[in-house]
C-alpha positions as CSV (number, residue, x, y, z in Angstrom):
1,X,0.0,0.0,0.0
2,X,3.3,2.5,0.8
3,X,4.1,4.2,4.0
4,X,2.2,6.3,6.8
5,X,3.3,9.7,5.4
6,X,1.5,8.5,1.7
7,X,-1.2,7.7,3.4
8,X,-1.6,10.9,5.3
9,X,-1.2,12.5,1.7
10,X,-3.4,10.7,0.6
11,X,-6.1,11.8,3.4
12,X,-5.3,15.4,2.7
13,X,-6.2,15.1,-0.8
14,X,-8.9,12.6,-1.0
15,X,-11.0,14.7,2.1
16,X,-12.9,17.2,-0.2
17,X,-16.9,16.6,-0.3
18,X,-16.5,15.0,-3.7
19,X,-13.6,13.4,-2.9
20,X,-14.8,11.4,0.5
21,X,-15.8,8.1,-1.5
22,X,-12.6,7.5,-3.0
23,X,-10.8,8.2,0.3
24,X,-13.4,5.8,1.8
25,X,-11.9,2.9,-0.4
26,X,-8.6,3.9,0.4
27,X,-9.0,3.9,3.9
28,X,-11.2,0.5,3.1
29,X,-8.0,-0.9,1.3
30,X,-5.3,-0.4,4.3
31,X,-7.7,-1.6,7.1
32,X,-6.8,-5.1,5.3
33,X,-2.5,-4.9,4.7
34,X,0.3,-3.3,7.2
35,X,0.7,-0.4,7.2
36,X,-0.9,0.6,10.1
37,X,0.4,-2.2,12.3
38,X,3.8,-1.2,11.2
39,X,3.5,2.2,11.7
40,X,1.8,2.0,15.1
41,X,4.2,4.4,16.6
42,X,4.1,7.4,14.3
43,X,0.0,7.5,14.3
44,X,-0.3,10.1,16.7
45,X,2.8,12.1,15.1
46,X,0.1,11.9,11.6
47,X,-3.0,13.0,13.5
48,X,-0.7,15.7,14.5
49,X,-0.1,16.8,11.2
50,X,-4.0,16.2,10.2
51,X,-7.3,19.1,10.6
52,X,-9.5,17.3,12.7
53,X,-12.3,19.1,11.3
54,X,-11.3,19.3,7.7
55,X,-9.7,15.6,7.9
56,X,-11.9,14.0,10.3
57,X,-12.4,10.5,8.3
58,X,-9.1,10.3,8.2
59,X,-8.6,11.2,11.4
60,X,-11.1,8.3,12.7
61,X,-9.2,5.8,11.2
62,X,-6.0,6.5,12.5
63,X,-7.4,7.1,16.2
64,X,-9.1,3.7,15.8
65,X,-6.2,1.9,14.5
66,X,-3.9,3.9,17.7
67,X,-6.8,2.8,19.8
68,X,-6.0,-0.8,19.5
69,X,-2.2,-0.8,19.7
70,X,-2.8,0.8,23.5
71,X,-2.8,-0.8,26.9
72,X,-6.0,0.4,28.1
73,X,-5.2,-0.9,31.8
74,X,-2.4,1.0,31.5
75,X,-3.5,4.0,29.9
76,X,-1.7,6.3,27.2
77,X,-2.1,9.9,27.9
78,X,-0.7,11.1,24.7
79,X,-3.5,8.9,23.1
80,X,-5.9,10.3,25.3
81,X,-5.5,13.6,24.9
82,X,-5.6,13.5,20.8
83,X,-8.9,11.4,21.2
84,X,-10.2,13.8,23.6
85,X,-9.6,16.7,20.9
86,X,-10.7,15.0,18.0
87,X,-13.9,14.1,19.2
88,X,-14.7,17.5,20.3
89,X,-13.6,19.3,17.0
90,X,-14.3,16.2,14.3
91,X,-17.1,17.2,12.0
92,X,-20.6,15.3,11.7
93,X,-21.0,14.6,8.4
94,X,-17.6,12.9,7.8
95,X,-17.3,10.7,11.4
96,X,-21.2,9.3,10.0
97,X,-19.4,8.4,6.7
98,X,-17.1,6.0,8.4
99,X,-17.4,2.2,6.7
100,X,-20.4,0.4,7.6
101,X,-18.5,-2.9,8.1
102,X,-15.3,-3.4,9.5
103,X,-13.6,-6.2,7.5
104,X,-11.9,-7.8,10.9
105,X,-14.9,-7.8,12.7
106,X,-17.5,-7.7,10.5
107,X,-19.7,-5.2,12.9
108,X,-22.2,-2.9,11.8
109,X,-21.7,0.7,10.7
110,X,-20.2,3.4,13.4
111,X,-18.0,0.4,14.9
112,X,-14.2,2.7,14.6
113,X,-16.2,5.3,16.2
114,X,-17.7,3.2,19.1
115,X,-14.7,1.4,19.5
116,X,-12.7,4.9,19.6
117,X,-15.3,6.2,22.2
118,X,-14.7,3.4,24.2
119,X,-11.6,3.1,24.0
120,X,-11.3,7.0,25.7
121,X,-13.5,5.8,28.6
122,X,-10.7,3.0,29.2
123,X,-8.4,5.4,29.3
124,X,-9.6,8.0,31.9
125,X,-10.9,5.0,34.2
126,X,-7.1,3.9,34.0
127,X,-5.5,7.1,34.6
128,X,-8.7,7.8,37.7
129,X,-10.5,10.6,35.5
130,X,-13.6,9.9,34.7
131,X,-14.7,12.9,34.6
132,X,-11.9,14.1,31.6
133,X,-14.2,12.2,29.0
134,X,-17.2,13.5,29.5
135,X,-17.6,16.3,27.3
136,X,-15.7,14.6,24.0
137,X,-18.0,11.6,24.4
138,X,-21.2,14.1,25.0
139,X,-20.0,15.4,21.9
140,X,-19.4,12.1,20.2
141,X,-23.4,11.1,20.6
142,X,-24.6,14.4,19.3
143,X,-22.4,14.0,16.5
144,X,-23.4,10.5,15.8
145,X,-27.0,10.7,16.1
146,X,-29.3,11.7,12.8
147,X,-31.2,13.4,15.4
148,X,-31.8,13.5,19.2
149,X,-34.3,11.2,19.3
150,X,-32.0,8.3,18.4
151,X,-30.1,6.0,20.5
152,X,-26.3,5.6,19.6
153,X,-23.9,2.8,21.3
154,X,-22.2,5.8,23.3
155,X,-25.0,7.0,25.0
156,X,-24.1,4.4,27.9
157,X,-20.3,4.8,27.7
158,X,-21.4,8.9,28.3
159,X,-23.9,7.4,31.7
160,X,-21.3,5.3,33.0
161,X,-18.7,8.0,33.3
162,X,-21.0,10.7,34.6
163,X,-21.8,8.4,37.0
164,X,-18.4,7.4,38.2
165,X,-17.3,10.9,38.4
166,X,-20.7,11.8,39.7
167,X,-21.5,14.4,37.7
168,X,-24.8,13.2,37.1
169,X,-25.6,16.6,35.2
170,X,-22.7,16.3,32.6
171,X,-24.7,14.0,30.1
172,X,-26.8,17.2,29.1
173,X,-28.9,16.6,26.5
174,X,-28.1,13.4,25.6
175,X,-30.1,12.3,28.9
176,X,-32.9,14.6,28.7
177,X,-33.4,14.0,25.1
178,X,-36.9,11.4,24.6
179,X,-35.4,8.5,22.3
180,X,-37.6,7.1,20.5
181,X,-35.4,5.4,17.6
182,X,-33.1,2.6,17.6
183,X,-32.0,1.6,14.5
184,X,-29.2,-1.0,13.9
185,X,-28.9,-0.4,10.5
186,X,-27.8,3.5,11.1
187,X,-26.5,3.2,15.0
188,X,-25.3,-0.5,15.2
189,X,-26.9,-0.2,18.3
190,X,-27.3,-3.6,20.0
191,X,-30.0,-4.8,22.5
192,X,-27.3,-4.8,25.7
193,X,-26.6,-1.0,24.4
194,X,-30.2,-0.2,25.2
195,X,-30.4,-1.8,27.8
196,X,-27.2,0.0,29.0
197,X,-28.5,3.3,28.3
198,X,-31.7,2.3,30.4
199,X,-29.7,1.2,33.1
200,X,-27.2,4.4,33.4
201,X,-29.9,6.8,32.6
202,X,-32.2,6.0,35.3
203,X,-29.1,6.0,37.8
204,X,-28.2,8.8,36.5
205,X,-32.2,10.4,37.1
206,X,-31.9,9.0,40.9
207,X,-29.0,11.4,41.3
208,X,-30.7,14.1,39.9
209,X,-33.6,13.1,42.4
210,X,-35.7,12.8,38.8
211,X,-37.5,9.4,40.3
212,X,-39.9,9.8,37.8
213,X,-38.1,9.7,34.5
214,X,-35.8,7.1,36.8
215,X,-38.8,5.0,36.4
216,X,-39.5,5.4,33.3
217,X,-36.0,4.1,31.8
218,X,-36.0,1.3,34.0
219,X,-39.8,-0.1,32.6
220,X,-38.7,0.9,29.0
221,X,-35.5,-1.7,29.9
222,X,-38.3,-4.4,31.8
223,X,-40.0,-4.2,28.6
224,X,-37.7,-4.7,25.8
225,X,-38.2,-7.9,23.9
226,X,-35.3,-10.5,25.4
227,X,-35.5,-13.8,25.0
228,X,-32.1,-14.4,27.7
229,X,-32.6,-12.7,31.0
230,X,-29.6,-10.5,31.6
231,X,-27.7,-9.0,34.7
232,X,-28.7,-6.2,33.5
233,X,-32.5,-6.6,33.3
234,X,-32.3,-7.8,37.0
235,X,-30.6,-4.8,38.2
236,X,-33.2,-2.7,36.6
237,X,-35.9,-4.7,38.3
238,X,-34.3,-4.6,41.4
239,X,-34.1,-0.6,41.7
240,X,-37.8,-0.1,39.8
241,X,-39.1,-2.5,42.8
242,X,-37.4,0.3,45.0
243,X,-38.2,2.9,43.3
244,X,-42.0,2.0,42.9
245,X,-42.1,1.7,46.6
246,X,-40.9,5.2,47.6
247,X,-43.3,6.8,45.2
248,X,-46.4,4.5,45.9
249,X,-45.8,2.2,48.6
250,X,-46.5,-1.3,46.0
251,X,-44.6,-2.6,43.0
252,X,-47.3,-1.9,40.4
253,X,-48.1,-5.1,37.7
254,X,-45.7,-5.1,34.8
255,X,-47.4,-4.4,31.8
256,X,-48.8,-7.4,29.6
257,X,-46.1,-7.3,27.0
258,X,-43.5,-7.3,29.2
259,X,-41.4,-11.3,28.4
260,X,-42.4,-14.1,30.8
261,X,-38.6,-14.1,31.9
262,X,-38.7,-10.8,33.4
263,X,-42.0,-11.5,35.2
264,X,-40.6,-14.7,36.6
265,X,-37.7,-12.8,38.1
266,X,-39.1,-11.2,40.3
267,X,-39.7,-14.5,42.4
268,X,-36.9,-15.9,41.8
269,X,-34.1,-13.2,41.6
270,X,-35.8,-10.4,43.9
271,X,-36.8,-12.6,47.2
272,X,-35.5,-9.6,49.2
273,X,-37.3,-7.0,47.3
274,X,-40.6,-9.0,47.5
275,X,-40.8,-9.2,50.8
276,X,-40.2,-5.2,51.8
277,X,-43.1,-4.7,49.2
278,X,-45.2,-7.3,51.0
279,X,-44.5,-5.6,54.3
280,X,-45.2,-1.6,52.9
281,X,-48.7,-3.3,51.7
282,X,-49.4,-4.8,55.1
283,X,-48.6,-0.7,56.2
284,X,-45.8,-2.0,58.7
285,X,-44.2,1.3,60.2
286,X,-41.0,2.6,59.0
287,X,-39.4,1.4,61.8
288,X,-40.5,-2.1,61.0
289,X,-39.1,-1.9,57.8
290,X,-35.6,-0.6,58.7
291,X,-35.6,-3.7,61.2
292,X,-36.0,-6.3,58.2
293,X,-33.4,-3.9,56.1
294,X,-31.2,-4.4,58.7
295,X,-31.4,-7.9,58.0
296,X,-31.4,-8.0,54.5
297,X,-28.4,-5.9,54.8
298,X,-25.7,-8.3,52.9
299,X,-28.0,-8.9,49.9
300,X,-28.8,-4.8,49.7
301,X,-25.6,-4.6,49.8
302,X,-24.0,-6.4,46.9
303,X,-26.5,-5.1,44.5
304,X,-25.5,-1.3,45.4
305,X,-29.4,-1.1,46.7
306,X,-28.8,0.5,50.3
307,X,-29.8,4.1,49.4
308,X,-32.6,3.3,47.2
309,X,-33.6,1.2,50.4
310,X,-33.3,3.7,52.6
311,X,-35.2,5.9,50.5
312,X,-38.0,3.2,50.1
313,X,-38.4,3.4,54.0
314,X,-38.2,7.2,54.2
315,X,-41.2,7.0,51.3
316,X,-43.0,5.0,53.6
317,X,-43.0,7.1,56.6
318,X,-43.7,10.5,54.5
319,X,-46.6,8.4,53.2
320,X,-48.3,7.7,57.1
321,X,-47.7,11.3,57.9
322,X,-49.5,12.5,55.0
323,X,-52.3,10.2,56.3
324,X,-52.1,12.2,59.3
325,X,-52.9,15.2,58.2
326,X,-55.8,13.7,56.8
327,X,-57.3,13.6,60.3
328,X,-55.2,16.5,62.3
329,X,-55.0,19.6,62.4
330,X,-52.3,19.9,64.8
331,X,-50.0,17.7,66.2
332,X,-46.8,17.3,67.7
333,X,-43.2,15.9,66.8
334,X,-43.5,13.7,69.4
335,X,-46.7,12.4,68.1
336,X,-45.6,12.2,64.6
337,X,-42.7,10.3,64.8
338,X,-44.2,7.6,67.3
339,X,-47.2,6.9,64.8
340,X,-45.0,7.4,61.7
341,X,-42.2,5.2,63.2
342,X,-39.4,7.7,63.1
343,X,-36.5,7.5,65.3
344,X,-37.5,10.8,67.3
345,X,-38.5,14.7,67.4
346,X,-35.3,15.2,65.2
347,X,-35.9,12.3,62.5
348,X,-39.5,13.5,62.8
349,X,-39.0,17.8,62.0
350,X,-36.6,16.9,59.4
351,X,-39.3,14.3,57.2
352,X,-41.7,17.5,57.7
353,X,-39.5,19.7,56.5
354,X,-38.7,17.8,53.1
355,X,-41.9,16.9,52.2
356,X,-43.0,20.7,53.1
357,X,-40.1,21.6,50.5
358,X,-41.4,18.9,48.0
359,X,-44.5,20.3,48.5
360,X,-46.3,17.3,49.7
361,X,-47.8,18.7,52.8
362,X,-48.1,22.0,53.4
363,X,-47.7,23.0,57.5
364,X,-46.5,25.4,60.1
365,X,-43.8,24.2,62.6
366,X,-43.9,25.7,66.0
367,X,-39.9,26.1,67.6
368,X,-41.1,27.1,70.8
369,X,-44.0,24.1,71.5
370,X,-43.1,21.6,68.5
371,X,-46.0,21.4,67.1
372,X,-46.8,21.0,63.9
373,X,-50.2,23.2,62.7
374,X,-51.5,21.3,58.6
375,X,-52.9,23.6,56.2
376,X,-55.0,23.6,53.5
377,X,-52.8,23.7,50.6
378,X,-53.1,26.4,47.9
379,X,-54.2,25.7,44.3
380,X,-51.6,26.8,41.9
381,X,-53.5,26.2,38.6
382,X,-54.2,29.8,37.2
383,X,-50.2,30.2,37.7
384,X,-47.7,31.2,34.6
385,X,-45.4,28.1,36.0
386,X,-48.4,25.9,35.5
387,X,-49.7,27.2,32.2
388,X,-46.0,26.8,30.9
389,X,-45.8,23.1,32.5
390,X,-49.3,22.3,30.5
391,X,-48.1,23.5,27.2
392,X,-45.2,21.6,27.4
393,X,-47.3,18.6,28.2
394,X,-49.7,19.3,25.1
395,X,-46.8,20.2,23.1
396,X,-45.0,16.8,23.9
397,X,-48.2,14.6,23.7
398,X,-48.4,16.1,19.8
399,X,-45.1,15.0,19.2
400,X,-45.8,11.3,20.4
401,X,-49.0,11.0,18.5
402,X,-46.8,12.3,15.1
403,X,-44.0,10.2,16.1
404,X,-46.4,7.3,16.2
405,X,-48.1,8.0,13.3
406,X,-45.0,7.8,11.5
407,X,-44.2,4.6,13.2
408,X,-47.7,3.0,12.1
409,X,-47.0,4.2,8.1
410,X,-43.3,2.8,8.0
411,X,-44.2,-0.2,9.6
412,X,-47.6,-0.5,7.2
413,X,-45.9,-0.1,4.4
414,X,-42.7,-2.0,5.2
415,X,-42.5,-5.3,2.5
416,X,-41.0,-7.9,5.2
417,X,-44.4,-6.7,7.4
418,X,-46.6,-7.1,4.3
419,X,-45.5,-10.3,3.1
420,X,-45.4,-12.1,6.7
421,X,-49.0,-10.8,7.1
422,X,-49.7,-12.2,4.0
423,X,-48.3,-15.4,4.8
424,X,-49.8,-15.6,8.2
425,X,-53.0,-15.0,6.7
426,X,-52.3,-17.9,4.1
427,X,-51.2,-20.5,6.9
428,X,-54.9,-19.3,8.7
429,X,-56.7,-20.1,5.8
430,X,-55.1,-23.4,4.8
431,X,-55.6,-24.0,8.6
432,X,-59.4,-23.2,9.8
433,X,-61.2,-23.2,5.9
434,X,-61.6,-20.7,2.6
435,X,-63.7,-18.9,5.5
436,X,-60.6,-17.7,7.5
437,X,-58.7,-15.6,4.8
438,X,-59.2,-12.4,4.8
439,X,-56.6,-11.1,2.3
440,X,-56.1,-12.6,-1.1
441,X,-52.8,-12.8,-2.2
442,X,-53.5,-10.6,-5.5
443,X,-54.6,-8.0,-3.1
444,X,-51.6,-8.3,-1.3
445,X,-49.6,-8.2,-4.4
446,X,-51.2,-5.6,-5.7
447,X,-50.8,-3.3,-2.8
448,X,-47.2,-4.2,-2.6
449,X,-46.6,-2.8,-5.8
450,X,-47.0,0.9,-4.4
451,X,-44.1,0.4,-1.9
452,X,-41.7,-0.9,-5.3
């Protein structure tokens, strides 16, 4: 093929808009002889001499192939640093042109740049800064995605190191975005990535005390069609079990569609779990429940479940206080934290005091008797803050209903959907009598012919 510096000519030639298909076969062409093996050393020295913007094809394939002659347990800060700043400066059109196989491998499309993300995650977990790759991997995923709405295999490489270096705010966008769209074909997105992406995200929500959206991850993860049971998918059952009972007190039933596997779980793999949602239905105090906590204490343990616990029991207790203002006016601290089952006056003030921040009571604490006065809360519906919030809601529920509508009239009109339709339509009629089909195959033909 030549030598390194040829091949760096041939990048700055080659990496004009009409030019990028040529230099795609070229780059296609020394993926597969030795240059690049043999030239391992002087790959950062030609990245050097390369516009990461102007060149960033180019770029990509020399990072990837840099990538894979590094000890990751090691680390290589000179490679860190040059993956760091190409993904931050690298330009979108060009990193989405990268080949959709890889010839050793034979992934799907995006695998240098997935493989180069990842390989800058190993690298800061090596050298303890999880933190450094943050923004060029945030920057990665925007640059990846067609649009926001699309899941990428990064998005859980991005999670996982804004968790470690918990900064559960650094994923940005990326983690507020709604994803609707996974599609193999333009991501190479793979079902442990969105599960992954569940996982993270909803870790990432419970730091940002978003229990909601928490929630909502991990169900979209319970959900997704699996035909294995993962780790993963027991994790996220785990922590929705937890989850659902700081919010409502019960472990609501997983929706029909959810796979047998996951529904079995939760007998066999969350025996613990079942059994603190047993006791918040029985209303057991939250001292009771700390009690068997206490003794469930190894197994909350190794799943990294302790907080969520704790936070399970706390949601208990805020729940029997807010049946107490149901019936009281007044009452004290005393009172409130023997019938809640709080550890005393001070355990007591303080679960007033956050759910008076929350705004799920709204009361009056008296220093100098300690008592606490309940009052009638205030309606805040003719507010600006809540017309804004209901607009947003309308404006987001319009979106769905388009996004679903598109959905319904790629997946109508999609010829693998059409012909297995067909053909299950066939075997019905062969099966149960002429009376069964509903769909003659001319029709089918015929309206097949519109989608040629």
């Amino acid at each position: 093929m030549g030598t390194l510096e040829g091949l760096v000519a041939q990048i700055q030639a080659l990496s004009g808009d009409a030019d990028l298909g040529s230099l795609q076969n070229v780059l296609k062409s020394v993926a597969q002889d030795n240059v690049m093996r043999q030239s391992a050393g002087g790959l950062l020295t030609a990245v050097a001499n390369l516009d990461a913007a102007a060149h960033s094809l180019g770029c990509l394939h020399l990072l990837e192939a840099k990538a894979r002659s590094t000890n990751a347990q090691q680390g290589d800060g000179e490679f860190l640093e040059a993956a760091c700043r190409f993904l931050l400066a690298c330009t979108a059109a060009q990193v989405r042109l990268a080949p959709s196989k890889c010839e050793r491998t034979g992934s799907r499309a995006w695998s240098q740049v997935t493989a180069l993300c990842r390989a800058v995650k190993s690298h800061c977990l090596a050298f303890n800064q999880p933190k450094r790759g943050v923004l060029p991997l945030r920057a990665a995923v925007a640059k990846l995605c067609p649009s926001a709405d699309y899941l990428s295999p990064v998005h859980g490489d991005l999670f996982q190191l804004c968790l470690i270096s918990k900064c559960y705010n650094g994923a940005g966008a990326a983690l507020d975005a709604d994803v609707y769209s996974v599609d193999p074909s333009k991501t190479a997105t793979t079902p442990t990535d969105v599960l992954l992406y569940c996982y993270y995200g909803a870790l990432l929500e419970i730091g940002r005390r978003r229990y909601a959206r928490a929630l909502e991850l991990l169900l979209a993860a319970l959900t997704a069609p699996q035909m294995v049971l993962s780790a993963i998918t027991v994790a996220c059952l785990k922590k929705y079990m937890l989850l659902s009972l700081m919010a409502t007190g019960s472990v609501p039933t997983l929706p029909k569609h959810t796979s047998a596997l996951v529904t079995r779980a939760i007998k066999s793999e969350c025996g613990p779990y079942s059994d603190l949602a047993r006791l918040c239905g029985q209303d057991k105090s939250a001292a009771e429940l700390a009690t068997f906590a206490q003794g469930k204490q190894r197994e909350f343990e190794q799943d990294g479940n302790v907080g969520l616990v704790r936070l399970a029991i706390e949601g208990q207790a805020r729940r029997q206080i807010q049946k107490l203002t149901q019936t009281y006016l007044t009452l004290s601290l005393a009172d409130i934290a023997a019938q809640a089952g709080l550890g005393g006056l001070a355990e007591a003030e303080l679960a007033v005091l956050r759910m008076m921040d929350a705004g799920e009571v709204s009361a009056r604490i008296s220093e100098r008797d300690g008592m606490v006065h309940f009052l009638e809360e205030e309606e805040s519906f003719h507010t600006e803050a809540m017309t804004a919030a209901l607009d947003c809601l309308i404006a987001r529920s319009v979106e769905l209903a388009d996004k679903l509508m598109a959905f319904d009239v790629a997946i109508s009109s999609d010829r693998a959907y059409i012909t297995k339709t067909e053909l299950k339509s066939q075997r019905s009629k062969d099966t149960l009598g002429p009376a069964a089909g509903t769909v003659a195959p001319a029709a089918v033909e015929q309206a097949m012919e519109g989608f040629k």
